[in-house]
Biopython code that builds the backbone (N, CA, C, O; Angstrom):
import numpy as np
from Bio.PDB.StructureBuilder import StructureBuilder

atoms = [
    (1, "UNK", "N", (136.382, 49.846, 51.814)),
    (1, "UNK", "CA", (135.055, 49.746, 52.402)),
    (1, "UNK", "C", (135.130, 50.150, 53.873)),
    (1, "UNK", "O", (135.865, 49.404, 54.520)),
    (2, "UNK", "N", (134.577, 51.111, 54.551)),
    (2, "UNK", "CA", (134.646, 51.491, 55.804)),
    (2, "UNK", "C", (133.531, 50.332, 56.842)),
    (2, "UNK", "O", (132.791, 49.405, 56.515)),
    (3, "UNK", "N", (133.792, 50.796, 57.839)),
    (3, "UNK", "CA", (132.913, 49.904, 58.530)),
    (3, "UNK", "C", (131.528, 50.094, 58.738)),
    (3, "UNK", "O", (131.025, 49.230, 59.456)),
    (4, "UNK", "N", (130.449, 51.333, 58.148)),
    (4, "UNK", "CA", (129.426, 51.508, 58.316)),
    (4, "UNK", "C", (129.018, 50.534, 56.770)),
    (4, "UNK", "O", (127.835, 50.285, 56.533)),
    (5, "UNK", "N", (129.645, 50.265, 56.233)),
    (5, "UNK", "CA", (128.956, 49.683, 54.888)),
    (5, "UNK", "C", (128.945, 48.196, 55.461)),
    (5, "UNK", "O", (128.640, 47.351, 54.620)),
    (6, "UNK", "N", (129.108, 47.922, 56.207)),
    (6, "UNK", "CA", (129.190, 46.237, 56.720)),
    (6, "UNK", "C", (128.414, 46.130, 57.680)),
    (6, "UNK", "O", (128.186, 44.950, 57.944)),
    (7, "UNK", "N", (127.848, 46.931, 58.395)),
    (7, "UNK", "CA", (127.195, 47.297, 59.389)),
    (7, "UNK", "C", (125.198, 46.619, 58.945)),
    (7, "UNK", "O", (124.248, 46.809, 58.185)),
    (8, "UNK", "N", (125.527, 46.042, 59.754)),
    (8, "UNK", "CA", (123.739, 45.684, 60.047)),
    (8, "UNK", "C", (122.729, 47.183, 60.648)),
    (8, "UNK", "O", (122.974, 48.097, 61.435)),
    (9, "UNK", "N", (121.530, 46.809, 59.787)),
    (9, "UNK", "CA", (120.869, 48.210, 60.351)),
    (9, "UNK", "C", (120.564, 47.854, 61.694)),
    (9, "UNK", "O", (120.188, 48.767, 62.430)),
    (10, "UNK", "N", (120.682, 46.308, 62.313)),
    (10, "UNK", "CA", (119.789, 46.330, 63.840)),
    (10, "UNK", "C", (120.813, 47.015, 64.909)),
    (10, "UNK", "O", (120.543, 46.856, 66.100)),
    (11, "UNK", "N", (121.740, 47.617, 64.627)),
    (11, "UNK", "CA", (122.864, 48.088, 65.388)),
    (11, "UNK", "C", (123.241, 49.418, 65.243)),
    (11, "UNK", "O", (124.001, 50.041, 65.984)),
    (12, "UNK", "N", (122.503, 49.937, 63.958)),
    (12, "UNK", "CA", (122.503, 51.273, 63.822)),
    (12, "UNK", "C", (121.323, 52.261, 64.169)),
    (12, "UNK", "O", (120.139, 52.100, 63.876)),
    (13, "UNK", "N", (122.011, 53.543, 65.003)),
    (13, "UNK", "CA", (121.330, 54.540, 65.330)),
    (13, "UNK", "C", (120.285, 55.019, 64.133)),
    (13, "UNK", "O", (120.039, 54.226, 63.224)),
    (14, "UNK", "N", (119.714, 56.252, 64.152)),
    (14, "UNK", "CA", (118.581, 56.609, 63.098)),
    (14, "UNK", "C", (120.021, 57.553, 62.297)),
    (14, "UNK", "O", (120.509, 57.484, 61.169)),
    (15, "UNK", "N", (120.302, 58.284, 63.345)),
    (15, "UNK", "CA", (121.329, 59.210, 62.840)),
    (15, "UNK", "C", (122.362, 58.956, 62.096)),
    (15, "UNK", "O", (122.654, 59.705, 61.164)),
    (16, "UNK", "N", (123.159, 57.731, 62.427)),
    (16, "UNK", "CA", (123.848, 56.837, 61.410)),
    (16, "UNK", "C", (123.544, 56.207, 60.450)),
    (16, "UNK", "O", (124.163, 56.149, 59.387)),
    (17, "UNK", "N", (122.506, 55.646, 60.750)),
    (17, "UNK", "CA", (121.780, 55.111, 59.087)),
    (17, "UNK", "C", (121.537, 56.244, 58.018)),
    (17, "UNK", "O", (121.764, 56.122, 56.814)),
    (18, "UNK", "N", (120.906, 57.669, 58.814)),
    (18, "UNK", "CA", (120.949, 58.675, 57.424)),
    (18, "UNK", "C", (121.860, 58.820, 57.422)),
    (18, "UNK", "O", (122.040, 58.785, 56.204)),
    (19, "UNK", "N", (123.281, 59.078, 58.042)),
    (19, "UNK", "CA", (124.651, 59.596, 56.951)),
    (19, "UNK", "C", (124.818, 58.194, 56.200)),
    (19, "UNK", "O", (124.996, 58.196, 54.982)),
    (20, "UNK", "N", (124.774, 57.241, 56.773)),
    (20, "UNK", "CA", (125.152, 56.487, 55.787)),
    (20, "UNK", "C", (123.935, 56.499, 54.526)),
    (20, "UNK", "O", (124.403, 56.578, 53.390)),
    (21, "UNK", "N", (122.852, 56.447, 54.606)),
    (21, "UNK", "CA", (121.880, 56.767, 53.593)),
    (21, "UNK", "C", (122.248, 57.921, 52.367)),
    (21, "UNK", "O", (121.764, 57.795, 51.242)),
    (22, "UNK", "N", (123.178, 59.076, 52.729)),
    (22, "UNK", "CA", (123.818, 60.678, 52.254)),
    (22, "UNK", "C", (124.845, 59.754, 51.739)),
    (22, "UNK", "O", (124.617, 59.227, 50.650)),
    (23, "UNK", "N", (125.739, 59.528, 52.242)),
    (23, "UNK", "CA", (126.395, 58.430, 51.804)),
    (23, "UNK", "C", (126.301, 58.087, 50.187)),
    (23, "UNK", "O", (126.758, 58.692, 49.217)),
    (24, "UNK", "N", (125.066, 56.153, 50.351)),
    (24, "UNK", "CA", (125.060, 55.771, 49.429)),
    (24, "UNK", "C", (124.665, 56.633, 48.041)),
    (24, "UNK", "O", (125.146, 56.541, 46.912)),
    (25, "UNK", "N", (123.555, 57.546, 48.582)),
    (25, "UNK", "CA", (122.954, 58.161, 47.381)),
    (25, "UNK", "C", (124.130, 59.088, 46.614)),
    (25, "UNK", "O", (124.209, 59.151, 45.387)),
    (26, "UNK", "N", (125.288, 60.001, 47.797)),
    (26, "UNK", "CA", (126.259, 60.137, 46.912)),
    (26, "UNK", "C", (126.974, 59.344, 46.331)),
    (26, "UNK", "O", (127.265, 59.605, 45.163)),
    (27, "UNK", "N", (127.429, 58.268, 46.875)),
    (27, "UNK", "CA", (128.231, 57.384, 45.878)),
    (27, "UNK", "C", (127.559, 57.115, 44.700)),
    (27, "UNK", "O", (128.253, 57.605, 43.809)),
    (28, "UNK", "N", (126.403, 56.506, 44.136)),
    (28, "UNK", "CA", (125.545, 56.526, 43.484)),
    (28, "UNK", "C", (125.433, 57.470, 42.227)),
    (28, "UNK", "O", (125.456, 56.944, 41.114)),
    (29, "UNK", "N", (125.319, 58.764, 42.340)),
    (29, "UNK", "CA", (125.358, 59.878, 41.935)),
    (29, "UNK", "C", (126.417, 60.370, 41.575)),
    (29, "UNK", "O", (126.405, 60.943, 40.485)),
    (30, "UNK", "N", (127.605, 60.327, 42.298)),
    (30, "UNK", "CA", (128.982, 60.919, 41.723)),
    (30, "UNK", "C", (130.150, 59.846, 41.125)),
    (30, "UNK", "O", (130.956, 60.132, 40.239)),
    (31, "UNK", "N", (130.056, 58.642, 41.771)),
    (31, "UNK", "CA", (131.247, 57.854, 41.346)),
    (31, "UNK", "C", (130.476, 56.580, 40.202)),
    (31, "UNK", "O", (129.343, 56.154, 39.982)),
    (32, "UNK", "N", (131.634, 56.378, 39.781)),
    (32, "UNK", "CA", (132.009, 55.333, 38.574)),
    (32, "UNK", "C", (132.045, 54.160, 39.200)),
    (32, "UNK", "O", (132.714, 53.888, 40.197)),
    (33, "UNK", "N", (130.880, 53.043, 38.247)),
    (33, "UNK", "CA", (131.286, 51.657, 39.373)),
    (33, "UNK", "C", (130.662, 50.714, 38.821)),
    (33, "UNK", "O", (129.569, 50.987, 38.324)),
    (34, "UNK", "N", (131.256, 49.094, 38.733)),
    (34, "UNK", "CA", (130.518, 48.128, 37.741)),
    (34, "UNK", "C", (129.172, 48.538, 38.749)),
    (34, "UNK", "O", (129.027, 49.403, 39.614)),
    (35, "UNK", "N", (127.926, 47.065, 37.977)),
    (35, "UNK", "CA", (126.906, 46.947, 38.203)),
    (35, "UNK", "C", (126.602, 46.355, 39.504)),
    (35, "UNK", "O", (125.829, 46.688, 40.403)),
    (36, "UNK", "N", (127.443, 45.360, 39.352)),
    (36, "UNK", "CA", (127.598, 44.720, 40.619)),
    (36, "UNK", "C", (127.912, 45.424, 42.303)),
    (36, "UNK", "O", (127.592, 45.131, 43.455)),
    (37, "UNK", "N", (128.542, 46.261, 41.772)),
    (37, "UNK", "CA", (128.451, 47.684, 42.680)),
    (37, "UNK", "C", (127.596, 48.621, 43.075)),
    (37, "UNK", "O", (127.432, 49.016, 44.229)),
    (38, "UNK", "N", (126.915, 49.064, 41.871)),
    (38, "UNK", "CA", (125.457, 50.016, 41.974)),
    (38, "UNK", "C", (124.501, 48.970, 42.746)),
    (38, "UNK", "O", (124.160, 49.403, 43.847)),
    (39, "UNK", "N", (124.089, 47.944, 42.491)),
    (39, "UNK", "CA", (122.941, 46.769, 42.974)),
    (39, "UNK", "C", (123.419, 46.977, 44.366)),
    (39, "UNK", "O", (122.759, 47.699, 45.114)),
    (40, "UNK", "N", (124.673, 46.320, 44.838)),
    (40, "UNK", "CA", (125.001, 46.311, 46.462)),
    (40, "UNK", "C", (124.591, 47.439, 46.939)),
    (40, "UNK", "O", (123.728, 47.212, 47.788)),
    (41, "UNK", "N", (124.808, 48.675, 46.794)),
    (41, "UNK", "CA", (124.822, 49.709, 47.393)),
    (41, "UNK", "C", (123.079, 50.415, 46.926)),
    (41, "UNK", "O", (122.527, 51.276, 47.610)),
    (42, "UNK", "N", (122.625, 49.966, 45.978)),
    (42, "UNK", "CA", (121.085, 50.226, 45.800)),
    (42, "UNK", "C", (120.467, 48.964, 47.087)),
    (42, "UNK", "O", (119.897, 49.522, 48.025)),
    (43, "UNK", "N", (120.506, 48.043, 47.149)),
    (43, "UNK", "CA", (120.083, 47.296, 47.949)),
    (43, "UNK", "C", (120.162, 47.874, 49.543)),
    (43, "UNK", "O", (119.156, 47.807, 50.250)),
    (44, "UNK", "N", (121.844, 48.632, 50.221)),
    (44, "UNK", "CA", (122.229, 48.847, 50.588)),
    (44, "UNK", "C", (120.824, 49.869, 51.270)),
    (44, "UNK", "O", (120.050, 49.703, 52.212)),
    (45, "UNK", "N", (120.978, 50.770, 50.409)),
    (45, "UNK", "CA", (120.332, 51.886, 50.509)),
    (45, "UNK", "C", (118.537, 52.125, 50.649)),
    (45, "UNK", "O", (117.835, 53.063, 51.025)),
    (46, "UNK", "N", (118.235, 50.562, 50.065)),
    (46, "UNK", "CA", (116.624, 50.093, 50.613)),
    (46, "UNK", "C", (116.395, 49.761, 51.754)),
    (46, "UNK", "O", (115.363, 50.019, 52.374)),
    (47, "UNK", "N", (117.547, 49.019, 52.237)),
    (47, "UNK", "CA", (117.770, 48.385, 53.971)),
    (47, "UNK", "C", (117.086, 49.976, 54.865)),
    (47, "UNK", "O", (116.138, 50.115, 55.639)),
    (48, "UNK", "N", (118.329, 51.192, 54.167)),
    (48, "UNK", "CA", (118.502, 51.839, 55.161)),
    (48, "UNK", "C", (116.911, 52.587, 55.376)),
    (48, "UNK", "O", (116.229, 53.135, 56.242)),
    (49, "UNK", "N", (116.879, 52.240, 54.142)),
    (49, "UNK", "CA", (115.426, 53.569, 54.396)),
    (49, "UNK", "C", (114.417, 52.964, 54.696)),
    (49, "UNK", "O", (113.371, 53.578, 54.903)),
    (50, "UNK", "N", (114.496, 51.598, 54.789)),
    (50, "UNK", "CA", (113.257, 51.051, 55.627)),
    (50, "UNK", "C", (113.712, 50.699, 57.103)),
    (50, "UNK", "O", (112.945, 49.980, 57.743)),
    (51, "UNK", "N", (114.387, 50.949, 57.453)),
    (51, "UNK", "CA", (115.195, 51.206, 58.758)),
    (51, "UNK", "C", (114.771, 52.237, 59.391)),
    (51, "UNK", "O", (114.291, 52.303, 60.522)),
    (52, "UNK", "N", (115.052, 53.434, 58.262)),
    (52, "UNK", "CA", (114.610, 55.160, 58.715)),
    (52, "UNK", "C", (113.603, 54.911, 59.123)),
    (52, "UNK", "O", (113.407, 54.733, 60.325)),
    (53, "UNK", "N", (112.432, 54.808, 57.958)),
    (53, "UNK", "CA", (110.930, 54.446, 58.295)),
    (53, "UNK", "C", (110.464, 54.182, 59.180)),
    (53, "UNK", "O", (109.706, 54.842, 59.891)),
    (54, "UNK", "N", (110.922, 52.948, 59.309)),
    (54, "UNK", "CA", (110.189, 52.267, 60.758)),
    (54, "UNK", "C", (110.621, 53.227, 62.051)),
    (54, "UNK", "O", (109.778, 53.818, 62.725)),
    (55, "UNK", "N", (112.015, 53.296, 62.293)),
    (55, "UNK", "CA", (112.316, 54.615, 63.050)),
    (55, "UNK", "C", (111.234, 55.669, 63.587)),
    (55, "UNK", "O", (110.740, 55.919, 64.686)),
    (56, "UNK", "N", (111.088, 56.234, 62.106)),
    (56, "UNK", "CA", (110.340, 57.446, 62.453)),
    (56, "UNK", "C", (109.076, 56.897, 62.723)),
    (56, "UNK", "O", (108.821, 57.233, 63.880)),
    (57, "UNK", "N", (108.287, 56.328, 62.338)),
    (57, "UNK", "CA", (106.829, 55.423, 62.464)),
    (57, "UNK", "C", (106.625, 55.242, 64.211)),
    (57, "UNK", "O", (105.709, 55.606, 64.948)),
    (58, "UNK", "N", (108.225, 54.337, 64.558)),
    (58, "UNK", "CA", (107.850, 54.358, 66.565)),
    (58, "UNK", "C", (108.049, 55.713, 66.936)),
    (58, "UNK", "O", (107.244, 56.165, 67.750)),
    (59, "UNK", "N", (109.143, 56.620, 66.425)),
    (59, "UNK", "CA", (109.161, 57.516, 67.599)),
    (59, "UNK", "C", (107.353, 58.496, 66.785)),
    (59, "UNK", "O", (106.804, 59.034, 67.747)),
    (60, "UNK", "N", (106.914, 58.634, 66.088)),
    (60, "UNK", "CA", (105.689, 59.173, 66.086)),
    (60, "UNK", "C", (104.370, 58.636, 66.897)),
    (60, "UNK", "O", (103.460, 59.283, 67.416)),
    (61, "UNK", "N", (104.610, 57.097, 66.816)),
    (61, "UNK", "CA", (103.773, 56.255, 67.666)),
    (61, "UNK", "C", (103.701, 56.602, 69.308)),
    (61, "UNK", "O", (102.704, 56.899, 69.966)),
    (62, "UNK", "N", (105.184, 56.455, 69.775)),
    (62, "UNK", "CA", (105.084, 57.249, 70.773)),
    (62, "UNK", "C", (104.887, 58.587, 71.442)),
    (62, "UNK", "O", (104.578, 58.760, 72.621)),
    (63, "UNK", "N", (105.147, 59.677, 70.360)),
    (63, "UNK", "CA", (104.873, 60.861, 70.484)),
    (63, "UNK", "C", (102.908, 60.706, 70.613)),
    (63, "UNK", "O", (102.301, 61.498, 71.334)),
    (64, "UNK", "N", (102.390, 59.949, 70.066)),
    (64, "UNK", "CA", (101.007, 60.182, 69.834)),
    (64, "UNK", "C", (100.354, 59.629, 71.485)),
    (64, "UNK", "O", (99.317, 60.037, 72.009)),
    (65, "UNK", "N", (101.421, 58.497, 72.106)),
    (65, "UNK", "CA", (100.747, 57.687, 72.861)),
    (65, "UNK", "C", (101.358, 58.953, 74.419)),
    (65, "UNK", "O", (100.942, 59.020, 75.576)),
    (66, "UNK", "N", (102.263, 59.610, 73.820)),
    (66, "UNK", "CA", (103.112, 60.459, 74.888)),
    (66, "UNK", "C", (101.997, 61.938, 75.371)),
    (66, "UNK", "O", (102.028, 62.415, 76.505)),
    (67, "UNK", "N", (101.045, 62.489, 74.207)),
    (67, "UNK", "CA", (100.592, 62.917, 74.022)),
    (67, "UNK", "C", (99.067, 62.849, 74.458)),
    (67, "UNK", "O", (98.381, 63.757, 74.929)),
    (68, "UNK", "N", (98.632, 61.224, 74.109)),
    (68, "UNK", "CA", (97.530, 61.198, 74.827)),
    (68, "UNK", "C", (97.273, 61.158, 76.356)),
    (68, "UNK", "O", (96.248, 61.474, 76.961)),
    (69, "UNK", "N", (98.541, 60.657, 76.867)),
    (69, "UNK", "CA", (98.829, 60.638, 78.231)),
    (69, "UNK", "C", (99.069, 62.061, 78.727)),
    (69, "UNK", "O", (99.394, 62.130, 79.912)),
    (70, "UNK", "N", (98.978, 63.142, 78.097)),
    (70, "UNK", "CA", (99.505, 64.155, 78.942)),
    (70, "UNK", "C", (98.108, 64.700, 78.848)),
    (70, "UNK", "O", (97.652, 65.243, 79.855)),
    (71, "UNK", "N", (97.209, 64.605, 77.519)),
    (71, "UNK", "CA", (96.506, 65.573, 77.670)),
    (71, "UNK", "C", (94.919, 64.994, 78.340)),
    (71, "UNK", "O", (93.843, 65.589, 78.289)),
    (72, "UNK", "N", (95.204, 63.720, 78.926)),
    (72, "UNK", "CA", (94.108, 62.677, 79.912)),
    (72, "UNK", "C", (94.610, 63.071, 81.070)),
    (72, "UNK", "O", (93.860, 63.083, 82.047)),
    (73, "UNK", "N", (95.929, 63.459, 81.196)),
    (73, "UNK", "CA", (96.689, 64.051, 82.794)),
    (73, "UNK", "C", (95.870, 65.165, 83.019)),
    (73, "UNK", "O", (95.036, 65.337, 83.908)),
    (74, "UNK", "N", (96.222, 65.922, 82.076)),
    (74, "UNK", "CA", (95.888, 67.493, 82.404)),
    (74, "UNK", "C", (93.605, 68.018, 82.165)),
    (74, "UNK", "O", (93.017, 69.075, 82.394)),
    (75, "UNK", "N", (93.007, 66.447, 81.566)),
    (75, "UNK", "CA", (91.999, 66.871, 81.948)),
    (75, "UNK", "C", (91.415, 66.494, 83.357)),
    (75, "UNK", "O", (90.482, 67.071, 83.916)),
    (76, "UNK", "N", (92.127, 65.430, 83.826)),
    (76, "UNK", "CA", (91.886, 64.613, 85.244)),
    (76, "UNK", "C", (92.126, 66.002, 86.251)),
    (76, "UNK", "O", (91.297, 66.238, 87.130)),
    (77, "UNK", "N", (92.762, 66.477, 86.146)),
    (77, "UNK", "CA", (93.359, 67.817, 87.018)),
    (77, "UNK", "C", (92.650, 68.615, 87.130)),
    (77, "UNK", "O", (92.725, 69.187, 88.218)),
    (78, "UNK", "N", (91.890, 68.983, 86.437)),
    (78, "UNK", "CA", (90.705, 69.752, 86.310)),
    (78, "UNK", "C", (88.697, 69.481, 86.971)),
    (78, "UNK", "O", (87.638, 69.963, 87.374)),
    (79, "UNK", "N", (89.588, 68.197, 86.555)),
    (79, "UNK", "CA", (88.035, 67.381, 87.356)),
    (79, "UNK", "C", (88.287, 67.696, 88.935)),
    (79, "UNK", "O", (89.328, 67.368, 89.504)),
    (80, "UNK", "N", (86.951, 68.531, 89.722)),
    (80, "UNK", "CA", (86.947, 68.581, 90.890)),
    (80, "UNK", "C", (86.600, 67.583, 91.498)),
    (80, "UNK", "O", (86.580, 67.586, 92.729)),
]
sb = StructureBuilder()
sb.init_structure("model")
sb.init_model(0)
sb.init_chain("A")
sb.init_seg("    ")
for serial, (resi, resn, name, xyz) in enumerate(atoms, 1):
    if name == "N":
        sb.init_residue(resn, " ", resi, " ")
    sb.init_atom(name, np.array(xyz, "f"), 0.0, 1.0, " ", f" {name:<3s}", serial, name[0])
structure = sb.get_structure()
């Protein structure tokens, strides 16, 4: 077991959670493994992607709030 499989998502980057996400879905997909194994690593693999999610959800949130601020900048500028 390496150390990203023990790993809490509140400590992981976005970028690390998807390899590890590439990861589970390969293990999943290519290797042989009781049940008790598939469940951990299916569970595993719900963590991560609601991890991703939320991820992407703030940095869009902020892109939107980053966005409204520039383009309230750039009409103020214009006002004589």
């Amino acid at each position: 077991m390496n150390k990203l499989e023990n790993a809490t998502t509140s400590n992981l980057s976005y970028e690390t959670a998807v390899t590890r996400l590439e990861e589970v879905v390969r293990l999943l997909e290519e290797e042989r493994m009781s049940l008790d194994r598939v469940l951990e690593l299916y569970e595993e693999g719900s963590k991560l992607v609601k991890f991703c999610s939320k991820m992407l959800e703030q940095a869009e949130l902020k892109i939107k709030i980053l966005d409204q601020d520039f383009y309230e900048t750039e009409a103020e500028d214009f006002n004589f």
